[in-house]
C-alpha positions as a Python dict, from the first residue, in 0.01 Angstrom:
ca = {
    (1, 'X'): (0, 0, 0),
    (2, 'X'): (195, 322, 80),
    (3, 'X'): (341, 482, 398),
    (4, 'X'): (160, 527, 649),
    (5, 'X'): (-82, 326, 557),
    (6, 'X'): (-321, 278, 866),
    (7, 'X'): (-194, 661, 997),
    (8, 'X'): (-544, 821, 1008),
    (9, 'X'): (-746, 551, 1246),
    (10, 'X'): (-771, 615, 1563),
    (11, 'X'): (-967, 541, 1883),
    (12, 'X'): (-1378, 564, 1828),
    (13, 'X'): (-1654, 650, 2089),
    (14, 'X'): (-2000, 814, 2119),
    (15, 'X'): (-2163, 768, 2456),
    (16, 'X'): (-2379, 998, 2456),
    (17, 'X'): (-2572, 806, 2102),
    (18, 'X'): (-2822, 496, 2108),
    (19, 'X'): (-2764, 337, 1784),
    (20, 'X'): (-2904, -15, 1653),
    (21, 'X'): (-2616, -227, 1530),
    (22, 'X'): (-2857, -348, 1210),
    (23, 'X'): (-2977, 3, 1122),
    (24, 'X'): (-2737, 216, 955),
    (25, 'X'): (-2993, 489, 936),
    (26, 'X'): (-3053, 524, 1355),
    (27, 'X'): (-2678, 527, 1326),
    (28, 'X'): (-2678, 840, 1157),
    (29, 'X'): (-3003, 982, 1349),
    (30, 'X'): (-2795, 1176, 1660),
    (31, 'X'): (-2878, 1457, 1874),
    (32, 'X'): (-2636, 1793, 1806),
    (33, 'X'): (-2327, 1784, 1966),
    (34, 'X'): (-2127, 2107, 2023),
    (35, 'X'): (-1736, 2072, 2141),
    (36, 'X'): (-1589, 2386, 2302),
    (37, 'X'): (-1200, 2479, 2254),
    (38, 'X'): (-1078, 2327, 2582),
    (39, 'X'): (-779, 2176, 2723),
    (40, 'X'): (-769, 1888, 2898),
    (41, 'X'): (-457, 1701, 3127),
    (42, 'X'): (-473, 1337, 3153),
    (43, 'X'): (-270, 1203, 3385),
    (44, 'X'): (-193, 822, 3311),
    (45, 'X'): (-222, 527, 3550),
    (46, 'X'): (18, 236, 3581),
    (47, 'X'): (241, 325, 3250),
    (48, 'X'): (611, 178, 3226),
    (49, 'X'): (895, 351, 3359),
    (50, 'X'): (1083, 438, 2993),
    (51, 'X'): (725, 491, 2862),
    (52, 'X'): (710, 773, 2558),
    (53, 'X'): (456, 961, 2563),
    (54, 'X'): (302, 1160, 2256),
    (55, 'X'): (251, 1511, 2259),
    (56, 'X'): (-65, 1657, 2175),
    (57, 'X'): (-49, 1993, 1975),
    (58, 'X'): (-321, 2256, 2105),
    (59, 'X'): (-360, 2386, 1738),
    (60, 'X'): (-311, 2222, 1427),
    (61, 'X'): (92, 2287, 1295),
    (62, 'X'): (158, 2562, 1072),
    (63, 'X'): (380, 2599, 824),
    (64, 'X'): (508, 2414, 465),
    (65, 'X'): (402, 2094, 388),
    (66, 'X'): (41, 2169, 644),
    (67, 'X'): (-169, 2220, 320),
    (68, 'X'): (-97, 1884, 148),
    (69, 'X'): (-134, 1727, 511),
    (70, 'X'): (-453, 1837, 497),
    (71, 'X'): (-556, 1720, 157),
    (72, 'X'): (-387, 1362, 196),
    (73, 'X'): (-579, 1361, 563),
    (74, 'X'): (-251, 1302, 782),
    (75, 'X'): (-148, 1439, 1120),
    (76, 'X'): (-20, 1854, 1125),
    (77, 'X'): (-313, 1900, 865),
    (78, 'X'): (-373, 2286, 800),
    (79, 'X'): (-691, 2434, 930),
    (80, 'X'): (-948, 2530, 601),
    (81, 'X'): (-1260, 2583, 542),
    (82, 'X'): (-1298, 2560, 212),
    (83, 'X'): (-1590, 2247, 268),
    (84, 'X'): (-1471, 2021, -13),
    (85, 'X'): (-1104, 2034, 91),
    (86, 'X'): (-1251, 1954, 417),
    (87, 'X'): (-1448, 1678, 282),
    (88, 'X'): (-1127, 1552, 108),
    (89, 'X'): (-954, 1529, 441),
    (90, 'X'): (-1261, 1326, 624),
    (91, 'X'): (-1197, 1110, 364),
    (92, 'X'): (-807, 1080, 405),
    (93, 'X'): (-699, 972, 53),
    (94, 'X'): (-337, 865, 257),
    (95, 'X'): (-533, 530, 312),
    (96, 'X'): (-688, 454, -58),
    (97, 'X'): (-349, 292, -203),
    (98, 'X'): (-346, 39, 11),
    (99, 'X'): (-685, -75, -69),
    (100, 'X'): (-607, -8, -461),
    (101, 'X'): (-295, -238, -446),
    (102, 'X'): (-490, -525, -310),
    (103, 'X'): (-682, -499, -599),
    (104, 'X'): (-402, -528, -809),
    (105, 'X'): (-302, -816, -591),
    (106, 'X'): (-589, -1001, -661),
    (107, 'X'): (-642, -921, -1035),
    (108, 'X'): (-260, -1086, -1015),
    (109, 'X'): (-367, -1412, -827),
    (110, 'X'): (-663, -1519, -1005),
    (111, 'X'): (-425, -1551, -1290),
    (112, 'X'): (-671, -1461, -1580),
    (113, 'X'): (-610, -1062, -1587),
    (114, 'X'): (-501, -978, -1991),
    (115, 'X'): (-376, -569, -2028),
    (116, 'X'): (-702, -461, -2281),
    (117, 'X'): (-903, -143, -2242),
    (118, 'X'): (-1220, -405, -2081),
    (119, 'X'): (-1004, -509, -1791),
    (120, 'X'): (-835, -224, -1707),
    (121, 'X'): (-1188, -26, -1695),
    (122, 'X'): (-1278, -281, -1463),
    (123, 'X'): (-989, -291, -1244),
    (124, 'X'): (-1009, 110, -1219),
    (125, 'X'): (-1415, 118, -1123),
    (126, 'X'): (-1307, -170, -847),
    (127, 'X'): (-1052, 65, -691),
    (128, 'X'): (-1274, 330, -738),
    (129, 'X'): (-1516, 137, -512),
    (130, 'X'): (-1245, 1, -265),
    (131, 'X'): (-1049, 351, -218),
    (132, 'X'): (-1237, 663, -207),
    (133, 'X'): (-1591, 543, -177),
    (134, 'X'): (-1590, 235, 86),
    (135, 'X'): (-1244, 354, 242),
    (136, 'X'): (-1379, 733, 254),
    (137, 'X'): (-1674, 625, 413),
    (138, 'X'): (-1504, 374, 662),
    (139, 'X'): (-1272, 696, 757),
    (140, 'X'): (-1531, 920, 767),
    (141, 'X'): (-1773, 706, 1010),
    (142, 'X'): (-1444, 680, 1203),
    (143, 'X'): (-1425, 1054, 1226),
    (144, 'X'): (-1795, 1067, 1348),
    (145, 'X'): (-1754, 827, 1622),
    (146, 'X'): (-1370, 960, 1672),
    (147, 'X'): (-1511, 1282, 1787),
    (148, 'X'): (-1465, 1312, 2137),
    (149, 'X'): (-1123, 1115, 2128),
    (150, 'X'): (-1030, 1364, 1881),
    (151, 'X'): (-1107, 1611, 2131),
    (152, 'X'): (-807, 1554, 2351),
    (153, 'X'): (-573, 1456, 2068),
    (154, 'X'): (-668, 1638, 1779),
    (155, 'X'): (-933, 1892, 1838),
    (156, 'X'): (-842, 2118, 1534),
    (157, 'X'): (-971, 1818, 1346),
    (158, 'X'): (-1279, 1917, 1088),
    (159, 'X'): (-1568, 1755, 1322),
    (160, 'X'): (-1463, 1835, 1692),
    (161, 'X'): (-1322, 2193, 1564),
    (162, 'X'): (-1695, 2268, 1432),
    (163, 'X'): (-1550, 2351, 1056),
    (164, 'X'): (-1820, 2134, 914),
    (165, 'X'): (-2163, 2060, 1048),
    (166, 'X'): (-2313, 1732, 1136),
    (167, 'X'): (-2573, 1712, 864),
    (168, 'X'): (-2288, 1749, 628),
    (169, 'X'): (-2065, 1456, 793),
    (170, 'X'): (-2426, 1202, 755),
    (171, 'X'): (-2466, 1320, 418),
    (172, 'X'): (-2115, 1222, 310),
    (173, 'X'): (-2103, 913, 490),
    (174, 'X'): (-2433, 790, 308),
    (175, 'X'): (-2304, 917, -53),
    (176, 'X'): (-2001, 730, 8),
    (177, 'X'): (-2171, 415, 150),
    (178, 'X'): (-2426, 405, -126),
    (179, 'X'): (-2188, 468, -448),
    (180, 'X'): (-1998, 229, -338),
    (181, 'X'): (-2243, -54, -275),
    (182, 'X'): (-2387, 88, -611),
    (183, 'X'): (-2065, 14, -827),
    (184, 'X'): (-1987, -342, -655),
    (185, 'X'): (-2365, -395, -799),
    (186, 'X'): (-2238, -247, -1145),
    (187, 'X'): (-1920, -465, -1127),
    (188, 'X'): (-2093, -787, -1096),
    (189, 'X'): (-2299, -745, -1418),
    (190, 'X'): (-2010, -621, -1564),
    (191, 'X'): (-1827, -921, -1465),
    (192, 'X'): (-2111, -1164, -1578),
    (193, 'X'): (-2146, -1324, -1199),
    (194, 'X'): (-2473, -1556, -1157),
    (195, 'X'): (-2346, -1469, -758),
    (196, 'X'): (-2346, -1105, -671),
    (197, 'X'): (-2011, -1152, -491),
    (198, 'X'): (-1907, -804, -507),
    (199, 'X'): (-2212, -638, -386),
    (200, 'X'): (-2160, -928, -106),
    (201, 'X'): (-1780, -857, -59),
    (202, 'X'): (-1850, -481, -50),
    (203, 'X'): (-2179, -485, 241),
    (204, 'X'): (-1940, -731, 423),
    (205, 'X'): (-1656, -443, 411),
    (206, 'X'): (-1929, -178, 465),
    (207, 'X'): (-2082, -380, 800),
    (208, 'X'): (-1734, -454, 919),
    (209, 'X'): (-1627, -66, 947),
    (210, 'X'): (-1950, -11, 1134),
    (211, 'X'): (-1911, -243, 1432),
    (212, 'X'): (-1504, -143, 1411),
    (213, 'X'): (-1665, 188, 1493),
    (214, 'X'): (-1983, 187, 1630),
    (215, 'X'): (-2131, 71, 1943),
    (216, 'X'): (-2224, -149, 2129),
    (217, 'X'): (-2003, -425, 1967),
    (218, 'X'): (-1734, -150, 1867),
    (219, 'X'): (-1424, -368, 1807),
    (220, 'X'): (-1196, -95, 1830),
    (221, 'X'): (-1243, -113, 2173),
    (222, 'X'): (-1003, -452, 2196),
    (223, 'X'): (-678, -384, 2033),
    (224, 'X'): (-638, -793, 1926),
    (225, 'X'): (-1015, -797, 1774),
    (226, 'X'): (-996, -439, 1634),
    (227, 'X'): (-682, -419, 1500),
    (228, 'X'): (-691, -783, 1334),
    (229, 'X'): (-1026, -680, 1152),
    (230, 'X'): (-861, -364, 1032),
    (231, 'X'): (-577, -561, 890),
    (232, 'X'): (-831, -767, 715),
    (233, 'X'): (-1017, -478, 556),
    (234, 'X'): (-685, -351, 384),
    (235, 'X'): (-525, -635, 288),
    (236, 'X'): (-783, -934, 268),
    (237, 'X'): (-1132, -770, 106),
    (238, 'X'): (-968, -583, -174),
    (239, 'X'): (-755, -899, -226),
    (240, 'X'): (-1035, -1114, -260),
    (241, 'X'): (-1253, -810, -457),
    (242, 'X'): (-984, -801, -727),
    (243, 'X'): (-935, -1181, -746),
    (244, 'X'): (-1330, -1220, -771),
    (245, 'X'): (-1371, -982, -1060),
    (246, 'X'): (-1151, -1197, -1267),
    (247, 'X'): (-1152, -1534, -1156),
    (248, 'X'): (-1282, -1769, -843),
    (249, 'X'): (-1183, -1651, -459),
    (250, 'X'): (-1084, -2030, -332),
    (251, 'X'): (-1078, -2126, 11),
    (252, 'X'): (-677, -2139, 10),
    (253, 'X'): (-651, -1805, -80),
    (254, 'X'): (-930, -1693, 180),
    (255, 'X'): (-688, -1862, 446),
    (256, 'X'): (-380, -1696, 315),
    (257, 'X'): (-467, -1374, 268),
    (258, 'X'): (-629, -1376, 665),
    (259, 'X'): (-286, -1527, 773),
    (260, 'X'): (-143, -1242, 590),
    (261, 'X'): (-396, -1012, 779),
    (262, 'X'): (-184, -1063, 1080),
    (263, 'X'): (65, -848, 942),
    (264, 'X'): (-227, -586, 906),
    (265, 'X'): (-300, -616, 1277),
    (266, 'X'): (103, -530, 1324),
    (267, 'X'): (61, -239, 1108),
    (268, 'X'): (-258, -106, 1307),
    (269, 'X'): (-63, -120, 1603),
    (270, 'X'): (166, 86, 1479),
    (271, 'X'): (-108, 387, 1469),
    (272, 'X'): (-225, 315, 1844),
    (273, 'X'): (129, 471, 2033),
    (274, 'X'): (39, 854, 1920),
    (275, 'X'): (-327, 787, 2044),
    (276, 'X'): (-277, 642, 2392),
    (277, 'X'): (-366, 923, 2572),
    (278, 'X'): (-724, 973, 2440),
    (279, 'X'): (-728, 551, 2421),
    (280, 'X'): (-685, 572, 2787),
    (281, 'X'): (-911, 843, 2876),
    (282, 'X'): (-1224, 691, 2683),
    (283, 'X'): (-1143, 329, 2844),
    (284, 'X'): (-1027, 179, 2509),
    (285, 'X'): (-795, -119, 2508),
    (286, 'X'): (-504, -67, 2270),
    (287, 'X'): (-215, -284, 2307),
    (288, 'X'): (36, 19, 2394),
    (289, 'X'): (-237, 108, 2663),
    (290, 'X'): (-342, -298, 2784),
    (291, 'X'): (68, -399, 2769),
    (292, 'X'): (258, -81, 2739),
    (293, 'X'): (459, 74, 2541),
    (294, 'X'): (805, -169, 2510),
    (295, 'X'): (602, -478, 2520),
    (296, 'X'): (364, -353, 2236),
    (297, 'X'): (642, -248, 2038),
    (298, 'X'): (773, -645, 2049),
    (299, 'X'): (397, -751, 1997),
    (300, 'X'): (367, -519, 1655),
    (301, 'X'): (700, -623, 1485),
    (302, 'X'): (632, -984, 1594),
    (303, 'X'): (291, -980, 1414),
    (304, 'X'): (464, -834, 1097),
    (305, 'X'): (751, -999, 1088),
    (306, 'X'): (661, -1341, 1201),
    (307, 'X'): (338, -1335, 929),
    (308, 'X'): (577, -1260, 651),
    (309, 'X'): (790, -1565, 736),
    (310, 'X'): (529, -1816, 821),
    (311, 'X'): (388, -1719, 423),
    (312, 'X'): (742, -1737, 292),
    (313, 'X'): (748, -2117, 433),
    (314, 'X'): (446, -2170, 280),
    (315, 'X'): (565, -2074, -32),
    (316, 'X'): (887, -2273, -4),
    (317, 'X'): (673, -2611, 127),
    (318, 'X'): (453, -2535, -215),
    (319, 'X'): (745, -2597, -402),
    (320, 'X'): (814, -2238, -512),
    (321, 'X'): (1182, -2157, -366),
    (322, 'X'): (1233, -1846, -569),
    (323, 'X'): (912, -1632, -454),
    (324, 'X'): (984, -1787, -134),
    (325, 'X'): (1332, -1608, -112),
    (326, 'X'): (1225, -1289, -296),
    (327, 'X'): (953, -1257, -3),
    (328, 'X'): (1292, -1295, 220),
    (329, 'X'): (1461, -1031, 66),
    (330, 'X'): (1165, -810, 104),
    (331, 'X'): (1154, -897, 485),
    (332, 'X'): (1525, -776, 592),
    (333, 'X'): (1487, -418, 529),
    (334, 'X'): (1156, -445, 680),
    (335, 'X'): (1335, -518, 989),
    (336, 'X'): (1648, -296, 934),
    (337, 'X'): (1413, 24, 967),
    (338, 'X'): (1151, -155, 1284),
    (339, 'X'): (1530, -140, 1480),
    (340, 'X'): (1662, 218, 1273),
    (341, 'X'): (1305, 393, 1373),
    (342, 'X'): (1027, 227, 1481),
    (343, 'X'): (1172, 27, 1823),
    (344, 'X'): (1398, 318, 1909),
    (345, 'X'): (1063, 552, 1922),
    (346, 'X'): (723, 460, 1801),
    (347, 'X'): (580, 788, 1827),
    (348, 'X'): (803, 1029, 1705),
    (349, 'X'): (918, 772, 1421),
    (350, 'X'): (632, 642, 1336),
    (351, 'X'): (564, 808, 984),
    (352, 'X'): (918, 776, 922),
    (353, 'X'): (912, 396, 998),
    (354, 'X'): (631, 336, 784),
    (355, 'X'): (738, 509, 488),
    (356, 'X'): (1053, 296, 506),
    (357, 'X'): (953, -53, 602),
    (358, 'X'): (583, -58, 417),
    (359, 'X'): (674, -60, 83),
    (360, 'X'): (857, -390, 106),
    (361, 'X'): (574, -537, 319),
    (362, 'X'): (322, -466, -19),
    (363, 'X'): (589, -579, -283),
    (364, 'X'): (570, -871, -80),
    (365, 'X'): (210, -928, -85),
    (366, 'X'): (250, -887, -498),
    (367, 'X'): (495, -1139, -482),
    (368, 'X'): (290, -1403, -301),
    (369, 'X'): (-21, -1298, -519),
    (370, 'X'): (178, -1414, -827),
    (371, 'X'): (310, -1695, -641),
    (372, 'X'): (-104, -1843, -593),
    (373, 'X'): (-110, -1770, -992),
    (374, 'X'): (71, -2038, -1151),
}
């Protein structure tokens, strides 16, 4: 992973589209929608006393730093309309490494990865189909659905602001969708598998983003469902992809990397503070909006912290002391910067936090992935 690693997902809803859950296609098949330049004041119901409360810019920041914002697909972006930069951006590239280090993660576990010119080939096309085509389309088709949320909290955002048209956003969505589905295929000839488990792994990915997204199921819409599934996506499926392209995906390692998926679900929270105000207004049920702000800041570390631990036991029990305390080690800055940042404010930190405290959280994961291997 990197920082801010779940920074670009946000709150989803389109209720103005019929869509059939099992048809990607009548997904895609929506009347025009036009979104004027507009403000719009919110005024919040039943929020905690000490609550923090994120401020919306009108227009997107200026200034250094705004351009590679925009290319990396983060918050204080810079307005262009140069169409593949904006492509880029729908994108957001910020989220690939996570999805490329699970990969690594489970090349690591399965125990049979060898450095030669076949393998790493392999383990390149795999991230290739994890991180920019499957994550870029999951991020884009969050975009799509994003954009009347993204309306009130972002509206200098590529879709809402009008930059690029809707035909172009479908278009990109099924490129994205398709290559990747088509090198999963590749991958498990490549790989020699009687079992297409990649193509499998990859649709499951693919159908999982969708509902996250789409109505009527829409999981985003419950912060426990929604944010646990999103945890899964970056930490569990490009686990198992990369263990699966080199050796067998066992039913031990299913269970631990979900457990560890937990910790994903702590890490999504993280995202939902700066979003509460366009949460609330569309009816969506994020933990900061269901519990508040303190309590959901207790909730978030909890998941993270408490996941870590539980896998560190499980490593001890398994008779592996010495990953077990390197995992420790990993957790106690993790919690040094939730107290520096993240507790004191989760909005205003939050990119700072995750910066800090994330990069132990995935040298952790690699150290539990070559715990499985021997």
């Amino acid at each position: 992973m990197a920082a801010a690693v779940l920074n670009t997902v946000s709150s989803i809803r389109l209720s103005n589209v019929k869509t059939n859950p099992l048809r990607v296609p009548r997904l895609l098949a929506t009347p025009s929608v036009s979104f004027a330049r507009r403000q719009l004041t919110i005024r919040a119901t039943e929020t905690d006393a000490n609550e923090v409360k994120p401020q919306v810019p009108e227009k997107a920041p200026a200034g250094s730093g705004s351009g590679f914002n925009q290319i990396l697909g983060i918050k204080g972006a810079k307005q262009e309309t140069d169409i593949w930069k904006i492509r880029v951006q729908l994108m957001k590239p910020v989220t690939w490494p996570p999805l490329i280090w699970g990969v690594v993660c489970g090349a690591a576990a399965s125990g049979n990865f060898e450095w030669n010119v076949e393998n790493v080939a392999k383990s390149i096309v795999c991230m290739m189909m994890s991180g920019p085509f499957l994550t870029g389309y999951t991020q884009t088709l969050n975009d799509w659905y994003d954009r009347e949320i993204d309306a009130i909290n972002e509206p200098y955002r590529p879709i809402p602001s009008g930059v690029i048209s809707e035909n172009e956003v479908i278009t990109q969505i099924w490129v994205l969708l398709l290559g990747g589905l088509g090198l999963a295929g590749i991958l498990d000839v490549w790989a020699g598998h009687k079992f297409p488990i990649m193509f499998y792994l990859a649709l499951g990915g693919s159908f999982i983003s969708y509902i996250y997204s789409a109505p009527p199921l829409k999981l985003k819409q419950n912060g426990w469902i929604g944010n646990f599934a999103l945890g899964a996506s970056y930490i569990s499926l490009p686990w198992w992809a990369g263990q699966a392209l080199f050796g067998t995906l066992t039913p031990d390692i299913i269970v631990l990397t979900l457990l560890y998926s937990i910790a994903g679900l702590g890490i999504a929270i993280v995202n939902d503070f700066k979003s509460v105000e366009g949460d609330r207004a569309m009816g969506l049920q994020s933990l900061p909006v269901a519990f508040g702000f303190e309590t959901a800041k207790w909730i978030c570390v909890g998941a993270i912290d408490v996941t870590q631990l539980s896998v560190a036991g499980y490593l001890l029990g398994a008779g592996k002391p010495y990953y077990a305390l390197a995992l420790l080690g990993l957790i106690a800055p993790q919690v040094f910067f939730q107290f520096k940042y993240f507790l004191k404010d989760p909005v205003k930190y939050d990119v700072k936090y995750q910066a800090s405290a994330q990069p132990f959280l995935i040298l952790g994961l690699l150290v539990t992935a070559l715990a499985t291997s021997h």
